[in-house]
C-alpha positions as a LaTeX table, in Angstrom:
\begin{tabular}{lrrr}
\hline
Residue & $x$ (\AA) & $y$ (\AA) & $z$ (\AA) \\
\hline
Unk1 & 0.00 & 0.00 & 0.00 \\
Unk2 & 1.80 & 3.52 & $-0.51$ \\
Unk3 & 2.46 & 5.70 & 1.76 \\
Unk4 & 0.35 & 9.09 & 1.64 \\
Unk5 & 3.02 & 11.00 & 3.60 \\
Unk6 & 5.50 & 10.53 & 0.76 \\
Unk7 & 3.13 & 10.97 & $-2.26$ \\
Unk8 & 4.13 & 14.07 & $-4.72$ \\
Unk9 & 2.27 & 17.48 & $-4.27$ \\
Unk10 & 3.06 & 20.72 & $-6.21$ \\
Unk11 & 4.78 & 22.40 & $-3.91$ \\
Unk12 & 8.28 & 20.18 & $-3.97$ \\
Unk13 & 7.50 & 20.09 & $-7.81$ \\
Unk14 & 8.50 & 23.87 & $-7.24$ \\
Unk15 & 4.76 & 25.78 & $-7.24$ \\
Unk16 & 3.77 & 27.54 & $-4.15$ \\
Unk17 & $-0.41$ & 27.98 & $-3.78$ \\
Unk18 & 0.47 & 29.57 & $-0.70$ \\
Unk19 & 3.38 & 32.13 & $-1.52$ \\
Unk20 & 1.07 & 32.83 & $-4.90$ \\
Unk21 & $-1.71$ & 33.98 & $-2.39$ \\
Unk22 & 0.65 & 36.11 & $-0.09$ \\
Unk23 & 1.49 & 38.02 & $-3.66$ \\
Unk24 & $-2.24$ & 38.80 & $-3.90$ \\
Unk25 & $-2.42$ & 40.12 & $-0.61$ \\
Unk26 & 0.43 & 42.36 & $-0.65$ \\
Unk27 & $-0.57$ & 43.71 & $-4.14$ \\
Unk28 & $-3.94$ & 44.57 & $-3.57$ \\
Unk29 & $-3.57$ & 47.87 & $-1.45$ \\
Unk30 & $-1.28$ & 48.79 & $-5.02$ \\
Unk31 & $-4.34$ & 47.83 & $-7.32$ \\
Unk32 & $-6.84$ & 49.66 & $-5.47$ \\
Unk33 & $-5.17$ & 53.09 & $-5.80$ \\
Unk34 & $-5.64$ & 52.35 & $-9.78$ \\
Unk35 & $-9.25$ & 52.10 & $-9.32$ \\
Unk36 & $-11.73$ & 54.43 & $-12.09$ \\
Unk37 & $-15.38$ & 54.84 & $-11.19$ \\
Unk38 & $-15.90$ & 52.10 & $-14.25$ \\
Unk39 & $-14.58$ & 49.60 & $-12.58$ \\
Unk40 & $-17.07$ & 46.58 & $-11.18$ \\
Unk41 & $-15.43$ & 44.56 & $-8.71$ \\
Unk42 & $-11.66$ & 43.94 & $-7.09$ \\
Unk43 & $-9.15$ & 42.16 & $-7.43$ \\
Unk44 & $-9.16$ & 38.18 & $-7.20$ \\
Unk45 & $-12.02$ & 37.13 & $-9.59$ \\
Unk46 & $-11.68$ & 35.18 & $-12.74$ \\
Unk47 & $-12.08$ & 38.31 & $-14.51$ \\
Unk48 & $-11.41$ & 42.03 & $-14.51$ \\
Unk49 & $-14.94$ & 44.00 & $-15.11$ \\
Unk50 & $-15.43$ & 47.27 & $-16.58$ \\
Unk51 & $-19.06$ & 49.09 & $-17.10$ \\
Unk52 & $-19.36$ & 49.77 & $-20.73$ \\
Unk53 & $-22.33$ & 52.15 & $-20.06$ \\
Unk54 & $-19.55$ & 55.06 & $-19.87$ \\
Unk55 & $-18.99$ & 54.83 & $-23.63$ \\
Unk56 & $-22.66$ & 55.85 & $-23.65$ \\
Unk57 & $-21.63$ & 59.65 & $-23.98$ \\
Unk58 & $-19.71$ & 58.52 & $-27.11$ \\
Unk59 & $-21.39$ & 58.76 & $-30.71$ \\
Unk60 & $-19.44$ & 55.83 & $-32.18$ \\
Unk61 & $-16.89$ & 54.75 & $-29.64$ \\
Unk62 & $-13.71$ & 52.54 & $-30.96$ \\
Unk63 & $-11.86$ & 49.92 & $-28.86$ \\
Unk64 & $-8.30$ & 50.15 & $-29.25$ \\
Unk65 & $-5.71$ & 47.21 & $-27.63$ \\
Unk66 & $-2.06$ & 47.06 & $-27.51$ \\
Unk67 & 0.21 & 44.98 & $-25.83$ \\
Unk68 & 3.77 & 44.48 & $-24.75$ \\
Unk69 & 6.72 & 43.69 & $-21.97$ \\
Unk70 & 9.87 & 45.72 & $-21.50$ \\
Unk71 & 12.53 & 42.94 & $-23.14$ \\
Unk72 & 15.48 & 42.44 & $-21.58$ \\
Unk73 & 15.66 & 45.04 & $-19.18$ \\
Unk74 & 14.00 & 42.52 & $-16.73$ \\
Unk75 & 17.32 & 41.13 & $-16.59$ \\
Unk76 & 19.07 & 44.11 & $-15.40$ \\
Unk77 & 16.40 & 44.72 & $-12.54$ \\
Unk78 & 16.88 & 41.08 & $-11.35$ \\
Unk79 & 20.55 & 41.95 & $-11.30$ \\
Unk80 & 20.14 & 45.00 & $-9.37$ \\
Unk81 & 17.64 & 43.41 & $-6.96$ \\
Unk82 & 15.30 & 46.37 & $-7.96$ \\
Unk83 & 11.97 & 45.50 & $-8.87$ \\
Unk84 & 9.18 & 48.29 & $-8.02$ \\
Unk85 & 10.31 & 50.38 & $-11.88$ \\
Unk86 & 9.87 & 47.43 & $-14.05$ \\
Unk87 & 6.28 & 47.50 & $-13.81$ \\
Unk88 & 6.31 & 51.73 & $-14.88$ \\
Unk89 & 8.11 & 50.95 & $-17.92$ \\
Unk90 & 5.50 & 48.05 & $-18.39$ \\
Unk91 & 2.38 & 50.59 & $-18.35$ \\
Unk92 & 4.43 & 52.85 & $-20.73$ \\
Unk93 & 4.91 & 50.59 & $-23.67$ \\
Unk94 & 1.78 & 49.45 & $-23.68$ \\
Unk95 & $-0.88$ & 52.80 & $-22.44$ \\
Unk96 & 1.36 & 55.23 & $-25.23$ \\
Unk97 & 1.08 & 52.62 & $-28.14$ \\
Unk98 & $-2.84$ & 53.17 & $-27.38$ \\
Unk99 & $-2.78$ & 56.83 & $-27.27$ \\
Unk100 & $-0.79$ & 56.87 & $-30.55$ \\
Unk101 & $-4.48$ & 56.99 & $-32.22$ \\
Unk102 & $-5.91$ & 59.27 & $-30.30$ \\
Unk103 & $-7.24$ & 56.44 & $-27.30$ \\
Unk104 & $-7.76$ & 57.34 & $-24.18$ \\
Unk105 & $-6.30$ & 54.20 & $-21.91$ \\
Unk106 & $-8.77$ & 53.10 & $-19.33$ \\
Unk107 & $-7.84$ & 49.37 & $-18.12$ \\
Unk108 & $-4.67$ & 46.93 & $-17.96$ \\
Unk109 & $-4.06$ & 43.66 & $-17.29$ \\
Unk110 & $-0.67$ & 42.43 & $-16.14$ \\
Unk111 & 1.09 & 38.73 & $-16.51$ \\
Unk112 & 3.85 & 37.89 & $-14.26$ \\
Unk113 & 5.84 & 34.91 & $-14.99$ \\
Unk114 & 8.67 & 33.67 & $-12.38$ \\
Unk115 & 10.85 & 31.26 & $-11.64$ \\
Unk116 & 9.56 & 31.00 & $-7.74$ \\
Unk117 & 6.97 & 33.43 & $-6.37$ \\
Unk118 & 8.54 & 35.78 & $-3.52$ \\
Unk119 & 5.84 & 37.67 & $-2.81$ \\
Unk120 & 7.40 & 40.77 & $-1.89$ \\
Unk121 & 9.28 & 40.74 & $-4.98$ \\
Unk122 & 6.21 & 39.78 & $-7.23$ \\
Unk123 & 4.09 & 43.09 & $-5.02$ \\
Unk124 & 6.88 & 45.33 & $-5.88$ \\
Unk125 & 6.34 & 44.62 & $-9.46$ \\
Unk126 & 2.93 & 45.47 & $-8.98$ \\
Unk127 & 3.61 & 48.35 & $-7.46$ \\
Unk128 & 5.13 & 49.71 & $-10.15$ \\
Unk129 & 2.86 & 48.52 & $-12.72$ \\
Unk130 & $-0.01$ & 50.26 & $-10.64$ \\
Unk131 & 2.26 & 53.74 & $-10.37$ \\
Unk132 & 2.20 & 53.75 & $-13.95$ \\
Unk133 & $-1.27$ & 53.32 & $-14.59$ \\
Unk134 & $-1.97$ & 56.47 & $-12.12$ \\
Unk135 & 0.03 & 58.15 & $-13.83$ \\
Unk136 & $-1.51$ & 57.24 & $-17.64$ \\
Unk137 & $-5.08$ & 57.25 & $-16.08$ \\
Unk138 & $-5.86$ & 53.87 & $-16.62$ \\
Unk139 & $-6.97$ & 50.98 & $-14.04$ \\
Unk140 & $-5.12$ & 48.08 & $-13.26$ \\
Unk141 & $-8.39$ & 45.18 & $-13.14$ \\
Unk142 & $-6.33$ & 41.74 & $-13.21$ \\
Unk143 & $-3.57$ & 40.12 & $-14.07$ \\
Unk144 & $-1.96$ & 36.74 & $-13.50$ \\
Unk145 & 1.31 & 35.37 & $-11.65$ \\
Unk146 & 2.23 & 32.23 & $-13.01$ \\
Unk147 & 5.32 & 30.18 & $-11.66$ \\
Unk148 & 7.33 & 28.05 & $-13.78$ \\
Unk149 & 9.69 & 26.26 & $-12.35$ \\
Unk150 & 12.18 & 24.31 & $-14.47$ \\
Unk151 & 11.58 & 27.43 & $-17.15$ \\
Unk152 & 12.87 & 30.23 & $-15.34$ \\
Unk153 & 15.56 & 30.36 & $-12.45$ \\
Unk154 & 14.30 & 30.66 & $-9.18$ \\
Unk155 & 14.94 & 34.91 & $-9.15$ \\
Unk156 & 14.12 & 35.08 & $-13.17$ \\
Unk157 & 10.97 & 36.48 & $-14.00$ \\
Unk158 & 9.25 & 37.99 & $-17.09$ \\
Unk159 & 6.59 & 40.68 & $-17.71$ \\
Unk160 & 4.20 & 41.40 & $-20.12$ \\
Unk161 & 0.50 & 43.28 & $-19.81$ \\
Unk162 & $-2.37$ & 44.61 & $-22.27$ \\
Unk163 & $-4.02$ & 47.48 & $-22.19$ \\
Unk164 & $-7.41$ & 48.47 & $-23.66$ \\
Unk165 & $-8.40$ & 52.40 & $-24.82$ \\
Unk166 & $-11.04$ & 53.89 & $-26.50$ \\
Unk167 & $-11.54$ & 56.95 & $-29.11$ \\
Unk168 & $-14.42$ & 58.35 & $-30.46$ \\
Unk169 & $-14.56$ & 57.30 & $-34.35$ \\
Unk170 & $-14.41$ & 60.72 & $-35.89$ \\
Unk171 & $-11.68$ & 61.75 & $-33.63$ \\
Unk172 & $-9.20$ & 59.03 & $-34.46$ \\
Unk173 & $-5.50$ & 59.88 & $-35.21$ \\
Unk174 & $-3.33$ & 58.25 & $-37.95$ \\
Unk175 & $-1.66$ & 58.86 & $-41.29$ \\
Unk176 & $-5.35$ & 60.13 & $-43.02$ \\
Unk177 & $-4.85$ & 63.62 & $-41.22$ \\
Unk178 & $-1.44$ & 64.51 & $-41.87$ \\
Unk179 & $-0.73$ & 66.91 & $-44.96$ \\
Unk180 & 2.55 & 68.62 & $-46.53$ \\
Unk181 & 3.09 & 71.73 & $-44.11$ \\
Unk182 & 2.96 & 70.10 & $-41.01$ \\
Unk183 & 5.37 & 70.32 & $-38.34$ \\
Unk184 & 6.95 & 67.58 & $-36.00$ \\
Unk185 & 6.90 & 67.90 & $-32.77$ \\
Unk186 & 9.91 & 66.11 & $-30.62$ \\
Unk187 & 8.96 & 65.05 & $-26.96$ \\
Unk188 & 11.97 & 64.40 & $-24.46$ \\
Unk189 & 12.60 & 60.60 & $-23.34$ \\
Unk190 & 13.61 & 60.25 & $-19.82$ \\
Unk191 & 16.74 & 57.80 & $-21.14$ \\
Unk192 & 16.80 & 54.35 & $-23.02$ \\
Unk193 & 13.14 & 53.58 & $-22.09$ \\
Unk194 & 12.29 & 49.79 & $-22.51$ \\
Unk195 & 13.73 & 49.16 & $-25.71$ \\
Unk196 & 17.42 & 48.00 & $-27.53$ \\
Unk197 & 18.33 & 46.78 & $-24.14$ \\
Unk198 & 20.10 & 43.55 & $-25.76$ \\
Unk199 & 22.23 & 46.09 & $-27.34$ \\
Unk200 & 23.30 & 48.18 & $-24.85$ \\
Unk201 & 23.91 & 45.32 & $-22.33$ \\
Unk202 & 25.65 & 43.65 & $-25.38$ \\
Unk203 & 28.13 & 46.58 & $-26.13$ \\
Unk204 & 28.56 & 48.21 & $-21.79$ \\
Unk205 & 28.16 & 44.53 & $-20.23$ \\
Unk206 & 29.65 & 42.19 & $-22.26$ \\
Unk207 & 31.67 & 43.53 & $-25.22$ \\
Unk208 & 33.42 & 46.34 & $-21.89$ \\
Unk209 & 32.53 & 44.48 & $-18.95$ \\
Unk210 & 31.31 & 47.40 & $-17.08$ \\
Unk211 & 29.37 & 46.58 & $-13.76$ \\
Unk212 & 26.26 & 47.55 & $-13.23$ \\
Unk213 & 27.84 & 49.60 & $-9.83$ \\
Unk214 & 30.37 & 51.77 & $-12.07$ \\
Unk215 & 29.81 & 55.15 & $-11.34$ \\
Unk216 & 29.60 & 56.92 & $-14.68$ \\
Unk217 & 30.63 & 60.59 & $-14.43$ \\
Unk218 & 28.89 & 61.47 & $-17.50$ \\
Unk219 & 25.56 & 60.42 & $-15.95$ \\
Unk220 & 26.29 & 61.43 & $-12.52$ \\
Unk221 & 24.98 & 57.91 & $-11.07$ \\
Unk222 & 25.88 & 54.71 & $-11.49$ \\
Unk223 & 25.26 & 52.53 & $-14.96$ \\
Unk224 & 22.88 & 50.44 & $-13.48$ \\
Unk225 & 20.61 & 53.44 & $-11.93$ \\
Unk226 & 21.08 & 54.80 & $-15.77$ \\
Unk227 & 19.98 & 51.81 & $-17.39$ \\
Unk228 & 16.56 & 51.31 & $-14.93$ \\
Unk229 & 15.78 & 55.04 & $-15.49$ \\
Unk230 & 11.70 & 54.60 & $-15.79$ \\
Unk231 & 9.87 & 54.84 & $-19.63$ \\
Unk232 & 8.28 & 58.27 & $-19.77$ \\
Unk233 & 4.21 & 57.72 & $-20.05$ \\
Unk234 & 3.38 & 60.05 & $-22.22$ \\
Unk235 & $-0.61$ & 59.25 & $-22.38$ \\
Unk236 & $-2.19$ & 62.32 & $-20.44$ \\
Unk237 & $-0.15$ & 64.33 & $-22.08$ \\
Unk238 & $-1.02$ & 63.68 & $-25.29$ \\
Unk239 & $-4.83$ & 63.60 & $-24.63$ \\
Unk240 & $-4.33$ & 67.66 & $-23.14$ \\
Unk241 & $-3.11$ & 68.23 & $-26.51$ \\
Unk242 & $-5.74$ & 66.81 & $-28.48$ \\
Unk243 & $-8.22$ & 68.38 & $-26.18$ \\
Unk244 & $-6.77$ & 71.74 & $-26.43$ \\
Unk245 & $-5.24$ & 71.92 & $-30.32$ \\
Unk246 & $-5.26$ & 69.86 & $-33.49$ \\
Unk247 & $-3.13$ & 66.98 & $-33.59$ \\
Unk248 & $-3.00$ & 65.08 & $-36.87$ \\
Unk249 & $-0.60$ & 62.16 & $-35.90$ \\
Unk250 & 1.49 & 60.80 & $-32.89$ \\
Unk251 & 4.37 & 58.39 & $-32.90$ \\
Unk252 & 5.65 & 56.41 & $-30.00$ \\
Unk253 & 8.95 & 56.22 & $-29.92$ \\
Unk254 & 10.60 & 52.36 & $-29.84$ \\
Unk255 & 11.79 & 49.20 & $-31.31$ \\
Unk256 & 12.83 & 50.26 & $-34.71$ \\
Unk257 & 13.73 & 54.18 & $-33.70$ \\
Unk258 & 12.37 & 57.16 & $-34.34$ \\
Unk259 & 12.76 & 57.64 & $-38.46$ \\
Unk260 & 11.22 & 53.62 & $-38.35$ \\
Unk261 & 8.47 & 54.52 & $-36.43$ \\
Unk262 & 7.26 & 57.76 & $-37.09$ \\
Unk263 & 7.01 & 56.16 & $-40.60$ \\
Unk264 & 4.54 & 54.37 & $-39.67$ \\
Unk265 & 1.77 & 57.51 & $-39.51$ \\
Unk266 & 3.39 & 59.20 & $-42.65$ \\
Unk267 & 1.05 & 58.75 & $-45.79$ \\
Unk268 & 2.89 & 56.99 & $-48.79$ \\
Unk269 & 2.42 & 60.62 & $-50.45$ \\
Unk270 & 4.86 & 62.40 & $-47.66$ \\
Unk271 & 7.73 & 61.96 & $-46.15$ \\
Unk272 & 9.26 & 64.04 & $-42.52$ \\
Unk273 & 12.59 & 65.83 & $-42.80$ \\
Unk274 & 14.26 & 65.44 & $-39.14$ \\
Unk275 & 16.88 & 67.51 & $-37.79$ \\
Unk276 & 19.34 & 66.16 & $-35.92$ \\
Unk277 & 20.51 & 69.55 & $-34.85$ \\
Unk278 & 17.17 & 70.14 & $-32.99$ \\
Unk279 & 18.95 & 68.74 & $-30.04$ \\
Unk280 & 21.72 & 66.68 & $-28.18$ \\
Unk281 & 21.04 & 63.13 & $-27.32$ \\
Unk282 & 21.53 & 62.32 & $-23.88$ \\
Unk283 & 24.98 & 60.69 & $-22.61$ \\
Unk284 & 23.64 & 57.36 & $-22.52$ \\
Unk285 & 23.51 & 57.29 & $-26.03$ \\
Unk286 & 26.86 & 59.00 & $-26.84$ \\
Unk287 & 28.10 & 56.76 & $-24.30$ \\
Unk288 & 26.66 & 53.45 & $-25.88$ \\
Unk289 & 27.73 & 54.79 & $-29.68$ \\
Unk290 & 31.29 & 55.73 & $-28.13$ \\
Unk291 & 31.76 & 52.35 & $-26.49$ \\
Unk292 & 30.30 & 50.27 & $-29.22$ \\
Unk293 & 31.61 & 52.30 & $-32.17$ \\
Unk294 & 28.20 & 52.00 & $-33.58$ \\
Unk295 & 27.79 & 53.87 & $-36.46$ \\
Unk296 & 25.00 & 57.11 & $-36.33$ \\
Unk297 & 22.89 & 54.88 & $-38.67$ \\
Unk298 & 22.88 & 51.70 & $-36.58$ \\
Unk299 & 22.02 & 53.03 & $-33.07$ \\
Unk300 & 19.71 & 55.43 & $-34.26$ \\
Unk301 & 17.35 & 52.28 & $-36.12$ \\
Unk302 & 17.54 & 50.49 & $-32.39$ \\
Unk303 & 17.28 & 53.66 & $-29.40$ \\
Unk304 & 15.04 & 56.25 & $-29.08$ \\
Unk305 & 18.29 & 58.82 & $-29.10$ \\
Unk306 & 16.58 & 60.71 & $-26.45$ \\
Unk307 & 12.86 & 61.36 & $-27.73$ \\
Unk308 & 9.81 & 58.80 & $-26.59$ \\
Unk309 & 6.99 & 60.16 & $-28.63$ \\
Unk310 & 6.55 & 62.73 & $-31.58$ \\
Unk311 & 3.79 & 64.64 & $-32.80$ \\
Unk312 & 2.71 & 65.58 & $-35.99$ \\
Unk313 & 0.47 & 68.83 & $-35.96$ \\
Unk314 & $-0.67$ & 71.59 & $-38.49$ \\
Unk315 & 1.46 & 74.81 & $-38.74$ \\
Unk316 & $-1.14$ & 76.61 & $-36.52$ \\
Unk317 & $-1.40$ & 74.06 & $-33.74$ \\
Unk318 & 2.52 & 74.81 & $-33.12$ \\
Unk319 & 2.50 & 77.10 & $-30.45$ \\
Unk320 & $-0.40$ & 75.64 & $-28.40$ \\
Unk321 & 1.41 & 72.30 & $-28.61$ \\
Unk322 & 4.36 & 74.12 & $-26.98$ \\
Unk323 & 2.53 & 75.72 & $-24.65$ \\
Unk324 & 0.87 & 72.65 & $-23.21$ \\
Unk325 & 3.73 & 70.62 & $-23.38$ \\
Unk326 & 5.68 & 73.14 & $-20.83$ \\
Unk327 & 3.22 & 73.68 & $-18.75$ \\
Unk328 & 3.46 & 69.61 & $-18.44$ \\
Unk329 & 6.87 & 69.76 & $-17.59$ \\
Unk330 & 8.00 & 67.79 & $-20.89$ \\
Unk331 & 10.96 & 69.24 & $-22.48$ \\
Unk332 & 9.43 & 69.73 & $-26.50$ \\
Unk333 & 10.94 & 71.46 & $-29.94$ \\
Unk334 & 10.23 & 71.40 & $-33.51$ \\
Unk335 & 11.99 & 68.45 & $-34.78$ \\
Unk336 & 11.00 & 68.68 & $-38.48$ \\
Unk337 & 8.36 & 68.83 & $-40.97$ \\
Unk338 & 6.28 & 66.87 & $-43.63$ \\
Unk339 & 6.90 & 67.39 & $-47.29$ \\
Unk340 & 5.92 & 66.09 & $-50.61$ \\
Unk341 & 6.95 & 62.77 & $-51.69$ \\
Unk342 & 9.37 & 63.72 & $-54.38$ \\
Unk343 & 13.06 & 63.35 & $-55.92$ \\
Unk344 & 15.49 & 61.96 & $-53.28$ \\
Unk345 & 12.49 & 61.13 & $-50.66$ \\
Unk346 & 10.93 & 58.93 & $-53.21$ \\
Unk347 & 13.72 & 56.23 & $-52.75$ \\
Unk348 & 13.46 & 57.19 & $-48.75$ \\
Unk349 & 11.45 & 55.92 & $-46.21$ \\
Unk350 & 8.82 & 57.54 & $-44.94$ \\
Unk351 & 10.90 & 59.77 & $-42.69$ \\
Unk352 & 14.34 & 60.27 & $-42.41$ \\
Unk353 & 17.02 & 62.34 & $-40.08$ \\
Unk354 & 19.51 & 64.70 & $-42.03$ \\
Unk355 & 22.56 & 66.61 & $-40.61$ \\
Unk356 & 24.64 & 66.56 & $-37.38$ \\
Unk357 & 23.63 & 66.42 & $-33.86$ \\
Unk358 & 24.16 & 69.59 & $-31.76$ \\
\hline
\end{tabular}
């Protein structure tokens, strides 16, 4: 007859039911300060409920989803035992690729996948995924923590969330507004945000086997507290622009770079002329091209070089733009402008950087 007593259960296969439970206790004073009036419910059902009768005030209301993680720079919080910015840069990636179109952001879910729940860690992550949704608006109604064992090392974790937004039809931004004349509108980053990460760790940790406690005169801190710099949310910024001014277009600023992805809301028609004497990327980047010997070309098609989001506005809408944007505290300048799709920009994509940096 076997023994009970010896008989397999999931905790020595490596899953905790109980540490997953003392992670939903510790997160849930985090979640609640997320809370919008549209939310039904808390935390700990099977599924996060919003009340769709808000969209009621909207003549034809569009849904708009997006989601994301933040790549490798989980690794570099793991190595710095820092885990309550991951979840910021989480909310940013995924609330300003909805606001792109014009969405306001109004709910996230989060997925948290470790090696072995600590539950302090795993609320700390939460805690910064539910600082960032304050600070884009949006709610944080559910998520998941899942531990894998066997997949991940017991302090290895990975994050990824979705968020949903929502934009009234006729208000929707994208490449059908913007016309020759406009001008581009640059928006500071805050540093690398969440993206080329394999590349900088690649060229600063490996290829010059800087540690992550160097102190780095250049950035006045130490790489590591360079490197975990938050992602700017841009989100409510954004919407006070298009509430106050015409916007025709915005851009969020990631994988690919800024030409790459302010392409993406250019008409095949146009093409945006960028200055790269508009302004001085920040030292991380010189720092990373410097190191690496990248050349301009190559790091500029993988880092933001110092600007998150962009916006594309009429001539008129200039000023206003300006206006809001500083009394938002976000550094802004005319980066460029859209023009015809002719001669040289014809074998160009659909924008492009020209001259030196200052």
């Amino acid at each position: 007859m076997t023994d009970q007593s010896t008989g397999a259960t999931y905790a020595a296969a490596g899953v905790s039911i109980e540490a997953g439970d003392l992670a939903v206790e510790l997160m849930k004073k985090w979640v609640g300060k997320t809370k919008r009036p549209e939310v039904v419910g808390g935390l700990g059902g099977f599924a996060g409920l919003f009340d769709a009768s808000a969209f009621k005030r909207y003549e034809r209301p569009l849904l708009a989803t997006a989601t994301d993680g933040v790549g490798t720079k989980v690794a570099l919080a793991a190595a710095m035992d820092k885990h309550d910015t991951i979840g910021h840069d989480l909310v940013g990636m995924v609330v300003d690729d909805l606001v792109v179109c014009g969405a306001e952001p109004l709910f996230m879910t989060d997925y948290i996948c470790v090696g072995k729940v600590h539950p302090e860690r795993v609320a700390q992550i939460v805690k910064g995924i539910a600082e960032g949704c304050v600070l884009a608006g949006c709610a944080l109604v559910g998520g998941e923590t899942a531990e894998h064992p066997g997949l991940l090392g017991p302090d290895e974790y990975d994050v990824a969330g979705a968020g949903t937004g929502v934009v009234e039809a006729d208000q929707l931004l994208g490449p059908d507004r913007v016309r020759a004349g406009d001008v581009v509108i640059a928006m500071a980053a805050s540093g690398l945000h969440s993206n080329g990460y394999s590349l900088v760790r690649h060229v600063l940790l490996n290829q010059a086997g800087w540690q992550l406690d160097r102190e780095v005169p250049e950035f006045g801190r130490t790489l590591g507290e360079e490197l975990l710099e938050p992602t700017r949310i841009y989100s409510l910024d954004c919407l006070a622009l298009a509430r106050a001014t015409e916007i025709h277009a915005f851009s969020h600023v990631t994988g690919g770079g800024l030409a790459a992805n302010l392409a993406r809301v250019i008409p095949d028609t146009l093409h945006a002329r960028l200055d790269r004497g508009t302004w001085t990327p920040m030292p991380v980047f010189q720092t990373v091209a410097e190191v690496g010997r990248m050349e301009t070309l190559e790091i500029e098609k993988t880092l933001n070089m110092g600007i998150g989001m962009v916006a594309v506005v009429p001539q008129e809408s200039v000023d206003a733009v300006l206006a809001v944007l500083e009394d938002r505290d976000v550094e802004a300048w005319i980066l460029g402008d859209i023009v015809e799709r002719v001669g040289d920009y014809a074998k160009a994509d659909g924008a492009a950087l020209y001259g030196t940096y200052a």
